[in-house]
DRENDO-1510 file (C-alpha; in Angstrom, 1 decimal, always signed):
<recs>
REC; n; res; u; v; w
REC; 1; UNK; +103.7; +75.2; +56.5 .
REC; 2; UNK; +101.7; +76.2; +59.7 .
REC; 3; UNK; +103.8; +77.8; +62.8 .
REC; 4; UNK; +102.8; +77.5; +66.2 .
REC; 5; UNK; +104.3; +79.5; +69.2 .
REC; 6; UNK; +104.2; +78.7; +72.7 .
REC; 7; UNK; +105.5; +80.8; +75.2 .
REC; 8; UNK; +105.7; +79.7; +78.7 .
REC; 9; UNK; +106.3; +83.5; +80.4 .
REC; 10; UNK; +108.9; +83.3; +83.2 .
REC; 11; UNK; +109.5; +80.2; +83.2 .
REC; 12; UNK; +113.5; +80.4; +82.6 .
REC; 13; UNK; +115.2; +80.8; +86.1 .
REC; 14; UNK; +118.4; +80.0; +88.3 .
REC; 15; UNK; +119.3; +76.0; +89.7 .
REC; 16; UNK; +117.5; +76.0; +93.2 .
REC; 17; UNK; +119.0; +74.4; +96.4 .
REC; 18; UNK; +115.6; +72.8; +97.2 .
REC; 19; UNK; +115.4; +71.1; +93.7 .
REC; 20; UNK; +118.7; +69.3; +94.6 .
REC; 21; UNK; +120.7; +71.7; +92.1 .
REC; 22; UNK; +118.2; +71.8; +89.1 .
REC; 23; UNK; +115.8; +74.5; +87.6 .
REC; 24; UNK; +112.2; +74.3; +87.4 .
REC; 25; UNK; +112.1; +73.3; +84.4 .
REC; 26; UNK; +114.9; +70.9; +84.8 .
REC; 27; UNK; +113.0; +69.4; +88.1 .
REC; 28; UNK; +109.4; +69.2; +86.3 .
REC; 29; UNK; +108.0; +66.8; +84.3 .
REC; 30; UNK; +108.6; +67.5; +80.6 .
REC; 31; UNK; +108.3; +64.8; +78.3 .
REC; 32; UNK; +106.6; +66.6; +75.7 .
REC; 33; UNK; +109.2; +69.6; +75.5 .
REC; 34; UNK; +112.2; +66.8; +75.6 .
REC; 35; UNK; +110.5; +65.2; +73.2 .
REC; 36; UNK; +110.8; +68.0; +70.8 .
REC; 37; UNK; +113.8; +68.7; +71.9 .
REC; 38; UNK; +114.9; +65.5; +71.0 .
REC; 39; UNK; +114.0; +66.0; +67.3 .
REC; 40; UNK; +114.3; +69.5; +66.9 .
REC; 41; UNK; +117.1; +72.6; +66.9 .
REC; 42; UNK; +118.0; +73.9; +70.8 .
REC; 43; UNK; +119.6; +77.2; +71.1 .
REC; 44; UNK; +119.7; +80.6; +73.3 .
REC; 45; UNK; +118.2; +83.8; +72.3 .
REC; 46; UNK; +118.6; +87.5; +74.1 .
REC; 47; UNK; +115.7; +88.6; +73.7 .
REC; 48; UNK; +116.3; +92.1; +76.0 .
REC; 49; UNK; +118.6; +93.9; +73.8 .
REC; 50; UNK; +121.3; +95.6; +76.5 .
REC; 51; UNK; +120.5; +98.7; +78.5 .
REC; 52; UNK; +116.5; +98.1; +78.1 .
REC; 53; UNK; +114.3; +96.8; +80.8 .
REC; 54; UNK; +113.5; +93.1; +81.2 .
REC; 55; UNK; +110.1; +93.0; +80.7 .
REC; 56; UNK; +107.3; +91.2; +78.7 .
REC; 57; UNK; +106.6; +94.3; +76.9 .
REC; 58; UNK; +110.4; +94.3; +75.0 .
REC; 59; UNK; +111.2; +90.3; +75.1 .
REC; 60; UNK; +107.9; +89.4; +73.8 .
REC; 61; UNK; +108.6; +91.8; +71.2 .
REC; 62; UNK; +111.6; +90.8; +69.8 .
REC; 63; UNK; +110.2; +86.8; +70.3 .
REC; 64; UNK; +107.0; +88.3; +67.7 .
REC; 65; UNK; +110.1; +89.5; +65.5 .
REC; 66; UNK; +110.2; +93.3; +66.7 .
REC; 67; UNK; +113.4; +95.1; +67.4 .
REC; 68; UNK; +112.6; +97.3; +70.4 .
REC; 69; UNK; +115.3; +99.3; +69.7 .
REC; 70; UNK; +113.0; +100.1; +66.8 .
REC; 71; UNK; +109.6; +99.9; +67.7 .
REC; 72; UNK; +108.9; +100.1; +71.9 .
REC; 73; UNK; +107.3; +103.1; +72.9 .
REC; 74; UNK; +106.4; +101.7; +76.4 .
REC; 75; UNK; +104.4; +99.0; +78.1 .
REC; 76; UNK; +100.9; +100.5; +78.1 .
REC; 77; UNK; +100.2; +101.9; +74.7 .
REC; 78; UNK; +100.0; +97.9; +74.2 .
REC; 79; UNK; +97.8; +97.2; +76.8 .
REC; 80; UNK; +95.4; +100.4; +75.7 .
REC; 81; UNK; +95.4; +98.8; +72.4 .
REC; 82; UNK; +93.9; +96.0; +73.6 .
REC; 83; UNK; +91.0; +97.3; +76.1 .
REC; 84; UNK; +90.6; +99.3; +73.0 .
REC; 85; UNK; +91.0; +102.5; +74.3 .
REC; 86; UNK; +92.8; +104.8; +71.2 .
REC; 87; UNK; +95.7; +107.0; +72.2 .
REC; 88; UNK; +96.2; +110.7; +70.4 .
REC; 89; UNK; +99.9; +111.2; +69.8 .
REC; 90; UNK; +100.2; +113.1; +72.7 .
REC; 91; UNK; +98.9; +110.9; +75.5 .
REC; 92; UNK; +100.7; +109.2; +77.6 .
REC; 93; UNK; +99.8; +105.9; +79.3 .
REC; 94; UNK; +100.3; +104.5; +81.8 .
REC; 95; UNK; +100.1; +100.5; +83.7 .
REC; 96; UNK; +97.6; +101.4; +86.7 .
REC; 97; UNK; +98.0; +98.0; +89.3 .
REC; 98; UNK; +95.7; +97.6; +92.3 .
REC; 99; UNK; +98.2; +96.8; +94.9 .
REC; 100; UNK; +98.3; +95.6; +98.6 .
REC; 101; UNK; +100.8; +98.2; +100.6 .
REC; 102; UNK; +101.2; +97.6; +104.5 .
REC; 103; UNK; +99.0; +99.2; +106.8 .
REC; 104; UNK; +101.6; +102.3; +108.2 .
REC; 105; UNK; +99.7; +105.5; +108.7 .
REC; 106; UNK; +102.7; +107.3; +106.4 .
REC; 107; UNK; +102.4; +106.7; +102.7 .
REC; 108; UNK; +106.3; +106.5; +102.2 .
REC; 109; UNK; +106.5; +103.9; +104.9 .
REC; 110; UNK; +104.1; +101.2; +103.7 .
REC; 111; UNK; +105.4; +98.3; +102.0 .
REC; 112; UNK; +104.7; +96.1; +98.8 .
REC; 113; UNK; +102.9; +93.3; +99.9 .
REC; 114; UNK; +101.2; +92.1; +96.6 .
REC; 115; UNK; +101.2; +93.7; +93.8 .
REC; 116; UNK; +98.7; +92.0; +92.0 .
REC; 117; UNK; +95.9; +92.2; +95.3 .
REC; 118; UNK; +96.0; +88.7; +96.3 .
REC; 119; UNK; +95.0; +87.8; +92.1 .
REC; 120; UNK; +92.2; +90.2; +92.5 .
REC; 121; UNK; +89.2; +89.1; +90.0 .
REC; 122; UNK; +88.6; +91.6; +86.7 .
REC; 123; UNK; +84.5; +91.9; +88.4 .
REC; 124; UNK; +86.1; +93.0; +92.4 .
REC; 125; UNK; +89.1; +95.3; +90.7 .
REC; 126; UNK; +86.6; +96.9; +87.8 .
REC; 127; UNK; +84.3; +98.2; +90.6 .
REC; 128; UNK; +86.9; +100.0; +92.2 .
REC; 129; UNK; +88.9; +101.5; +89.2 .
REC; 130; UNK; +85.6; +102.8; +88.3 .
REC; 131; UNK; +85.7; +104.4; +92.1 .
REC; 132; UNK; +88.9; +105.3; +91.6 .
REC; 133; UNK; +87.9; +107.0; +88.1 .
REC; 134; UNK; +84.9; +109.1; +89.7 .
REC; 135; UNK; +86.9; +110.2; +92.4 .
REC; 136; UNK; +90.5; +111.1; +91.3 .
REC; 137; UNK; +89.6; +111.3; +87.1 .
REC; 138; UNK; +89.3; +114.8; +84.8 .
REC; 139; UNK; +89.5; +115.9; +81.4 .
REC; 140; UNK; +93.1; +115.3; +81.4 .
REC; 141; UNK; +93.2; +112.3; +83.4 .
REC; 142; UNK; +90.9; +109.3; +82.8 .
REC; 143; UNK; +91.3; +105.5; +84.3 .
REC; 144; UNK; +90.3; +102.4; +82.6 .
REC; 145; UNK; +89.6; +99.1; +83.6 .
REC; 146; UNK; +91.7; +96.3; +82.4 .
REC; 147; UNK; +92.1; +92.6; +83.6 .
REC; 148; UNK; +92.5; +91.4; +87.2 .
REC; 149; UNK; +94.7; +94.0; +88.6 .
REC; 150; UNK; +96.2; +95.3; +85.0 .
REC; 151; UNK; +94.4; +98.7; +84.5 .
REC; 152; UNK; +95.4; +102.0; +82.8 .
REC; 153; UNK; +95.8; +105.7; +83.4 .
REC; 154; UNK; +95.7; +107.6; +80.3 .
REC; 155; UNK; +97.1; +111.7; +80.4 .
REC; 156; UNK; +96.3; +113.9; +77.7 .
REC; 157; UNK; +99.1; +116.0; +77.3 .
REC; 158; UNK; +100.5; +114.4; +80.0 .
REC; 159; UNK; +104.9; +114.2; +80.7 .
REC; 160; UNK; +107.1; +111.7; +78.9 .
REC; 161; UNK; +110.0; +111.6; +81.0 .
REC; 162; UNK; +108.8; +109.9; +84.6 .
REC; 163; UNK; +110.9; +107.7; +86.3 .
REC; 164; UNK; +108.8; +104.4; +87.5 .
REC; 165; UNK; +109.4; +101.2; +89.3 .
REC; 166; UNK; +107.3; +97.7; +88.0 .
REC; 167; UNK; +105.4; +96.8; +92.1 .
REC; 168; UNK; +106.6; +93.4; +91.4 .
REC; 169; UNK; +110.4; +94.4; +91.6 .
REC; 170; UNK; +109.9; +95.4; +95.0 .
REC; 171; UNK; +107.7; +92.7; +96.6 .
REC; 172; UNK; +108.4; +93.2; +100.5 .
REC; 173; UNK; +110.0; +96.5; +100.0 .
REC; 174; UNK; +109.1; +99.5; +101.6 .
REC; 175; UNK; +108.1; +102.1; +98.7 .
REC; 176; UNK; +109.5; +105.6; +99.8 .
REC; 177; UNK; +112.2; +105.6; +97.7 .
REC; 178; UNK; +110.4; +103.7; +94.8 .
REC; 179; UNK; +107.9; +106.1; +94.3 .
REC; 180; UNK; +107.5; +108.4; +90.9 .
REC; 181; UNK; +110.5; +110.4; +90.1 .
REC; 182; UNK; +111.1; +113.0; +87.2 .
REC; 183; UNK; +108.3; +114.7; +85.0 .
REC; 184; UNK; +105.0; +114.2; +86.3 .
REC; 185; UNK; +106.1; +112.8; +90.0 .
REC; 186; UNK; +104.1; +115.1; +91.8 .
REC; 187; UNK; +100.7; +114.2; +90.1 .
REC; 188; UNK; +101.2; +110.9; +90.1 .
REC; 189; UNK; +102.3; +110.0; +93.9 .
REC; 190; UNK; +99.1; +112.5; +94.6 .
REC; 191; UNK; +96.8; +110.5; +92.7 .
REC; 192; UNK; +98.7; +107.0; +94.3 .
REC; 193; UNK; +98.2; +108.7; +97.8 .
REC; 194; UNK; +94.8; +109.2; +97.4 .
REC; 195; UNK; +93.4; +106.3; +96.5 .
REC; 196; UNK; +95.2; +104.9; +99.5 .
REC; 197; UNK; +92.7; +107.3; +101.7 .
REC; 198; UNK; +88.9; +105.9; +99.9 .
REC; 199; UNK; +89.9; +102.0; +98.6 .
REC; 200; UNK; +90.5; +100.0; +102.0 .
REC; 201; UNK; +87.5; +100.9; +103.2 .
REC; 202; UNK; +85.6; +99.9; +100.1 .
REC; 203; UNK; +82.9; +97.8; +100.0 .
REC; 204; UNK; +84.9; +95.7; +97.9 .
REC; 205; UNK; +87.4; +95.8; +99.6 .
REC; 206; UNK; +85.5; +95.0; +103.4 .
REC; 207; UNK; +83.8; +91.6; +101.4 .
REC; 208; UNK; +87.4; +90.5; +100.5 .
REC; 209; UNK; +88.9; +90.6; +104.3 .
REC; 210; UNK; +86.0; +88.9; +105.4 .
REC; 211; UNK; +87.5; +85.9; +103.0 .
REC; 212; UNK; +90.6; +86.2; +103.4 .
REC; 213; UNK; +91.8; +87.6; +100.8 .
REC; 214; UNK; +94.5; +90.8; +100.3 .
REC; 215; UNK; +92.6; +94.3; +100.2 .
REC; 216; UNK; +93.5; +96.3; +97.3 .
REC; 217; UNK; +94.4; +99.5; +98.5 .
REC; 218; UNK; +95.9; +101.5; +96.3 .
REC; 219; UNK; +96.6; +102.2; +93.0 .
REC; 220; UNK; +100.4; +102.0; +91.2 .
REC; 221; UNK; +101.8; +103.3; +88.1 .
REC; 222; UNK; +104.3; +102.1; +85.8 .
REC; 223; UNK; +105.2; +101.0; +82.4 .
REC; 224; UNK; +104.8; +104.6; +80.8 .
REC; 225; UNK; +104.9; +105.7; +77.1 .
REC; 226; UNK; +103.2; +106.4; +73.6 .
REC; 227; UNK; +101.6; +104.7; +70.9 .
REC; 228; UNK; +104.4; +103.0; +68.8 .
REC; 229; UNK; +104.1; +102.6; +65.0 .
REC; 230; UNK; +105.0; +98.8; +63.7 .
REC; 231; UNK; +105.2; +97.3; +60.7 .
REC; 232; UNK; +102.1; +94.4; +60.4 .
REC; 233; UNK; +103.4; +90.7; +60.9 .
REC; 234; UNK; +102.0; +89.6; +57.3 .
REC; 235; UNK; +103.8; +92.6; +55.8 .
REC; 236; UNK; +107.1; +91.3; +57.5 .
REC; 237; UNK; +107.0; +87.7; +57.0 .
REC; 238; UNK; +103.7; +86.7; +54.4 .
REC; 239; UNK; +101.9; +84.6; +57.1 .
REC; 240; UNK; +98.6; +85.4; +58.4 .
REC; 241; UNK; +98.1; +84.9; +62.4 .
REC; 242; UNK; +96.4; +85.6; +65.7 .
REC; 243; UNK; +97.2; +85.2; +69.6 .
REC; 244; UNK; +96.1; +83.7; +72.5 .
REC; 245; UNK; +96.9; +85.2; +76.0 .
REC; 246; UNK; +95.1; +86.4; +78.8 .
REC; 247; UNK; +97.4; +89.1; +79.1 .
REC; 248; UNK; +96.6; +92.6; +78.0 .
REC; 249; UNK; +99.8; +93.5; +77.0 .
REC; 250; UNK; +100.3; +90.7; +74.2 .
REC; 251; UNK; +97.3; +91.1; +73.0 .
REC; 252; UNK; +98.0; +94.7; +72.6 .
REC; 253; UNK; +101.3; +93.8; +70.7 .
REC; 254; UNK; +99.2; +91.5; +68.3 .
REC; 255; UNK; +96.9; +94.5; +67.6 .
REC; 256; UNK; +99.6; +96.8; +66.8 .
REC; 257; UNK; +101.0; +93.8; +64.7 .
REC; 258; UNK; +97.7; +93.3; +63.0 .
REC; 259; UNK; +97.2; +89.9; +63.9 .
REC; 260; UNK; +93.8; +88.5; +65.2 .
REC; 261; UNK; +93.5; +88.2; +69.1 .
REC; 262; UNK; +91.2; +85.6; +70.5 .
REC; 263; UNK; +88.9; +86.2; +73.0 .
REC; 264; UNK; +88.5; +83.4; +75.5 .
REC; 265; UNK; +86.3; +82.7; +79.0 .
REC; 266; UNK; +87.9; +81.3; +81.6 .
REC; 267; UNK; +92.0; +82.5; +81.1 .
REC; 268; UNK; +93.2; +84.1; +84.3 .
REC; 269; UNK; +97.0; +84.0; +83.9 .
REC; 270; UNK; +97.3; +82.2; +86.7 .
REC; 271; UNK; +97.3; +77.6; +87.0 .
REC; 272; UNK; +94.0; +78.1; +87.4 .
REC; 273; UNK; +93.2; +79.0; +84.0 .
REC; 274; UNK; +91.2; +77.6; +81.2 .
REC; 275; UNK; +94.2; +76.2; +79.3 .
REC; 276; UNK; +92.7; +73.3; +77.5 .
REC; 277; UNK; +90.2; +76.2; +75.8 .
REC; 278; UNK; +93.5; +77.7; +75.0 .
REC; 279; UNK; +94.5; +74.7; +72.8 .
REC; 280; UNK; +91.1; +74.1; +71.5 .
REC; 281; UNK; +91.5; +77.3; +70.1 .
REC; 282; UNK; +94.6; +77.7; +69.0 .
REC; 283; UNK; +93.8; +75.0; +66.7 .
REC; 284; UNK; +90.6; +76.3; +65.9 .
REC; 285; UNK; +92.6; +79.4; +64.2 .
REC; 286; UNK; +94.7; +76.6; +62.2 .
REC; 287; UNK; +91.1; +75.7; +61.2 .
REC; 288; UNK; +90.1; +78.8; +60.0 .
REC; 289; UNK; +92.8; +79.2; +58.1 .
REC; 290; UNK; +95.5; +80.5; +60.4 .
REC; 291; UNK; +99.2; +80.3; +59.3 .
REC; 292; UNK; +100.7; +81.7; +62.6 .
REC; 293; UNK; +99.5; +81.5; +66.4 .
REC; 294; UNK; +101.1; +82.7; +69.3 .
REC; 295; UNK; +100.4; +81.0; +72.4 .
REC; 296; UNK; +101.3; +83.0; +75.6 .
REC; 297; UNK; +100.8; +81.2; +78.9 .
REC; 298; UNK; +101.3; +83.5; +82.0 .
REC; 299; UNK; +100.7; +81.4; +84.8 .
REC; 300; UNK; +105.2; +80.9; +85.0 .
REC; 301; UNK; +105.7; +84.1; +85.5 .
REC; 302; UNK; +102.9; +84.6; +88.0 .
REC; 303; UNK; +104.2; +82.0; +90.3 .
REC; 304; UNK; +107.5; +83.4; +90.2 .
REC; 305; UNK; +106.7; +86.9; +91.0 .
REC; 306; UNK; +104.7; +85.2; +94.2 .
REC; 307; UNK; +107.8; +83.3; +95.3 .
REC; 308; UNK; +105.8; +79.9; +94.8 .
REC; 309; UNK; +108.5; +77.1; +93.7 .
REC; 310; UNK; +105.6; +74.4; +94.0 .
REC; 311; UNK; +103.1; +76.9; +91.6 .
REC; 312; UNK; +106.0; +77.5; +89.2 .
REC; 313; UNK; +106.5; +73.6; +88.7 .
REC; 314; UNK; +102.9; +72.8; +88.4 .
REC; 315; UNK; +102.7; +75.7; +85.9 .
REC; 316; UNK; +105.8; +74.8; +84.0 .
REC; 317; UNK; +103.8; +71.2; +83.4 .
REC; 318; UNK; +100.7; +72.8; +82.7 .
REC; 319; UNK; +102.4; +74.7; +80.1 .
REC; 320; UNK; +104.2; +70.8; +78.8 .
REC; 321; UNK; +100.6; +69.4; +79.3 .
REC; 322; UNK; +99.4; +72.2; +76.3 .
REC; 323; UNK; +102.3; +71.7; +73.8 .
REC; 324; UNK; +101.5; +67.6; +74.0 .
REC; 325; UNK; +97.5; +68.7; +73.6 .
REC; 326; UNK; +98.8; +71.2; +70.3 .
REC; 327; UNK; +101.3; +68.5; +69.2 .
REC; 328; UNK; +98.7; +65.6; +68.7 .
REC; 329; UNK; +96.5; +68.3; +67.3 .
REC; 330; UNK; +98.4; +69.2; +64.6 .
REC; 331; UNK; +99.8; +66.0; +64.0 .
REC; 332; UNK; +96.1; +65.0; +62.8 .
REC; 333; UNK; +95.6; +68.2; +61.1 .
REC; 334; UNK; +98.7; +69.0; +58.8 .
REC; 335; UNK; +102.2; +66.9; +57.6 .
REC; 336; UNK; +104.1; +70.0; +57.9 .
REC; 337; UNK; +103.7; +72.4; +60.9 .
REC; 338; UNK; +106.9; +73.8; +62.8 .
REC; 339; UNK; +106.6; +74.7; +66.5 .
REC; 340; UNK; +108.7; +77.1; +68.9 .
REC; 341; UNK; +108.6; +76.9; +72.6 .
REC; 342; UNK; +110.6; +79.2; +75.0 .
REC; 343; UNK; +110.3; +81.5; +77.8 .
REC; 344; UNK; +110.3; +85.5; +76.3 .
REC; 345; UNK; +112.4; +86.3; +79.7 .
REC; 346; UNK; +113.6; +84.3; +82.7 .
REC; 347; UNK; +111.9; +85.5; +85.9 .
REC; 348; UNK; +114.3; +84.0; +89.0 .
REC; 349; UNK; +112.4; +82.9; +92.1 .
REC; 350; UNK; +115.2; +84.4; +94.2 .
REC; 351; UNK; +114.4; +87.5; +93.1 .
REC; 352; UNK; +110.8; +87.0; +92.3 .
REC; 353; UNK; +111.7; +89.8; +89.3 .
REC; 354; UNK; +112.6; +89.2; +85.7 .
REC; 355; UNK; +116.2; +88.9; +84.3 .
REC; 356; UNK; +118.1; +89.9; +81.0 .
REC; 357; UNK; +119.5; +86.5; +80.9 .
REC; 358; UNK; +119.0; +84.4; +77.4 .
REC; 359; UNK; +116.4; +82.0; +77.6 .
REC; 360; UNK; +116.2; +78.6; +76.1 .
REC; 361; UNK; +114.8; +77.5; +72.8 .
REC; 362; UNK; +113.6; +74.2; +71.0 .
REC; 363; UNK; +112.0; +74.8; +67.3 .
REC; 364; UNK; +110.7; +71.6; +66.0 .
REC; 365; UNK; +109.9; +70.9; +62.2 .
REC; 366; UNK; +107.6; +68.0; +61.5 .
REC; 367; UNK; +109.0; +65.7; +58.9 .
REC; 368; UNK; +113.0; +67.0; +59.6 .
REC; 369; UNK; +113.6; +64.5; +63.0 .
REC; 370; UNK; +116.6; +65.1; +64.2 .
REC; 371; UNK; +118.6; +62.6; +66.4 .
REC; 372; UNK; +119.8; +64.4; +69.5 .
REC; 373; UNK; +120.3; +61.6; +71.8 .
REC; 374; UNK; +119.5; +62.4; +75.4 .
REC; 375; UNK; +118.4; +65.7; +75.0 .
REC; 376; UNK; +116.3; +67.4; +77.1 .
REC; 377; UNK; +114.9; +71.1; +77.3 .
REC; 378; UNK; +116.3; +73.0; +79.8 .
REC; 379; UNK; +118.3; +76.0; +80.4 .
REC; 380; UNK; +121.5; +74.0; +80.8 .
REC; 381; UNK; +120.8; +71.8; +77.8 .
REC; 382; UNK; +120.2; +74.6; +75.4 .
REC; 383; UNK; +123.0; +77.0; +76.5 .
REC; 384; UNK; +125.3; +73.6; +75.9 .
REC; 385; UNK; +124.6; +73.4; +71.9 .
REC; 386; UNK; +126.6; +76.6; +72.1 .
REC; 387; UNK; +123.8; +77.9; +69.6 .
REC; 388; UNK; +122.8; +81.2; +70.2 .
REC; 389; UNK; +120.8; +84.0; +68.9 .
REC; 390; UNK; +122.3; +87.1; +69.7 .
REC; 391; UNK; +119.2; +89.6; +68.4 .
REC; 392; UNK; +116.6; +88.3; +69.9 .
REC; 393; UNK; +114.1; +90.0; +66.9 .
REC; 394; UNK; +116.1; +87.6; +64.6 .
REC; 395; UNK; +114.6; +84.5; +66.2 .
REC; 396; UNK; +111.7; +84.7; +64.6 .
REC; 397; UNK; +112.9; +85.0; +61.3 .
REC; 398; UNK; +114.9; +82.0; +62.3 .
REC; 399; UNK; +111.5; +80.2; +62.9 .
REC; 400; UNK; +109.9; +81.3; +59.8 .
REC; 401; UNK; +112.4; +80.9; +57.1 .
REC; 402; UNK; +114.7; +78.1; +59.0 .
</recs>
């Protein structure tokens, strides 16, 4: 049996007035993921276990089989796992953004206007967290570039017990009372202050205003922690793997996991993304051999977080678009292959942040049709069958072992 996963980050949310009373999803055009749904189980899973923060970090996780009540140490040990930067057990990392804050001469005052710098490219944003590196970096604090605005701090030695706020839960917001709290604050408000003095007057900065484009002015950080310890996917469920994202951080959890992450040109995490080279070579690792590969499409999530209904559609289709590509793929390939598509979190346009909410989920098994007449996939449609996975880690088994 082969097992394909295909996560469409973000792209659960709430029925929209503008949509006449449906979600995205319900509003796009689907027919592959009805199609499935059609034939295949539909069902709810929690895949934020209760008091833990809804991000991709913990639901993508528990979708990869992972209790993070177990095994989450923090958002960017992951993604230093996958710039390959190796963390001692006493660093502490730390999710370094390049953000666009309002112009106000007082630091407190400025608001959140983008926290990812208008998209900022990984060429433009690793020229100025190198900057930011030579000017504001040490022996105990060193910055590393990452992808688009995604970047790292990492603190030898540094405090454990900082209280820090994702920039994209406070799109519009004025910052003052979001900044660093608790161990560490001081340091790290400094270090976000002072890049605020040197970056809009970059050079890299001065090209992008002449286009148009959102400076990015200073640096944010987030996402804290240590290097977990995990258990490898084979040595869990027998099935050898790899994954497919542009993302730092789920490459980072495949590392950790010990599955194989493909590199790809051309995947931004954004609609404009190479997604057909995504399918080519997620079959490709069936090819080789693969038992296992984890799809993870971003662009959902993106849209949402930039408060673009139109976006989130068009990526919700792009994301339909893929699993028809990977469907006819394996069809020709294998007579047995089992595929899961879901969201790992629902991330609301009305409050461009993500939820705790369930999320839906189809799991299709070539060869076992079922007949579920007029069924679609859709957040209503799933939460319906009354079928629901309570622990989100358990899912996976679910789609391994049935």
């Amino acid at each position: 049996m082969k097992y394909l996963v295909l996560i469409g980050d973000g792209m659960a949310d709430e029925k929209i007035v503008e949509l006449g009373g449906k979600t995205p999803i319900q509003y796009a055009n689907t027919p592959n993921m009805d199609r499935i749904a059609a034939k295949g189980t539909l069902g709810m899973a929690a895949t934020v276990p209760e008091g833990f923060p809804p991000g991709s970090d913990v639901a993508n996780l528990s979708v990869m089989g992972y209790d993070p009540r177990l095994y989450y140490s923090g958002r960017s040990p992951l993604e230093a796992a996958s710039i390959g930067v190796e963390l001692d057990d006493d660093d502490v990392a730390f999710r370094c953004n390049l953000v666009t804050l309002s112009e106000e001469e007082v630091y407190e005052e400025k608001t959140m206007v983008d926290y990812s710098s208008d998209e900022i490219t990984s060429q433009e944003s690793g020229v100025l967290i190198r900057e930011v590196n030579a000017r504001l970096g040490n022996d105990a604090l060193h910055f590393y570039p990452g992808f688009g605005f995604r970047h790292l701090l990492v603190w030898k030695g540094g405090p454990d017990g900082s209280r820090l706020t994702p920039p994209h839960d406070i799109s519009g917001r004025v910052i003052g009372p979001h900044l660093p709290e608790g161990e560490g604050a001081e340091t790290l408000t400094r270090l976000m202050k002072e890049s605020n003095k040197f970056l809009p007057g970059h050079a890299v900065n001065a090209k992008r205003k002449e286009s148009g484009l959102r400076p990015a002015n200073s640096v944010w950080f987030w996402g804290k922690g240590k290097k977990p310890a995990m258990p490898g996917f084979y040595d869990k469920y027998r099935v050898s793997g790899s994954v497919i994202s542009a993302v730092d951080l789920i490459k980072g959890i495949g590392i950790y996991a010990g599955l194989d992450v493909v590199e790809l040109e051309g995947v931004t995490g954004t609609v404009h993304t190479n997604y057909r080279g995504k399918v080519r070579a997620a079959l490709e690792e069936f090819d080789k051999g693969r038992d296992f590969v984890y799809v993870h499409v971003e662009a959902p999530d993106a849209a949402s977080h930039r408060g673009e209904l139109d976006t989130k559609i068009r990526a919700i289709e792009m994301v339909d678009e893929m699993l028809g590509m990977l469907l006819e793929g394996l069809d020709r390939r294998f007579k047995n292959y089992r595929v899961m598509l879901l969201p790992d979190h629902p991330t609301p346009l009305a409050t461009l942040t993500h939820s705790d909410s369930p999320v839906p989920f189809v799991v299709y098994t070539k060869g076992l049709d079922k007949k579920n007449e007029n069924a679609a996939y859709d957040e209503e449609a799933a939460e319906k069958t009354g079928f629901i996975i309570k622990n989100g880690h358990e899912l996976m088994d679910y789609f391994i072992h049935g």
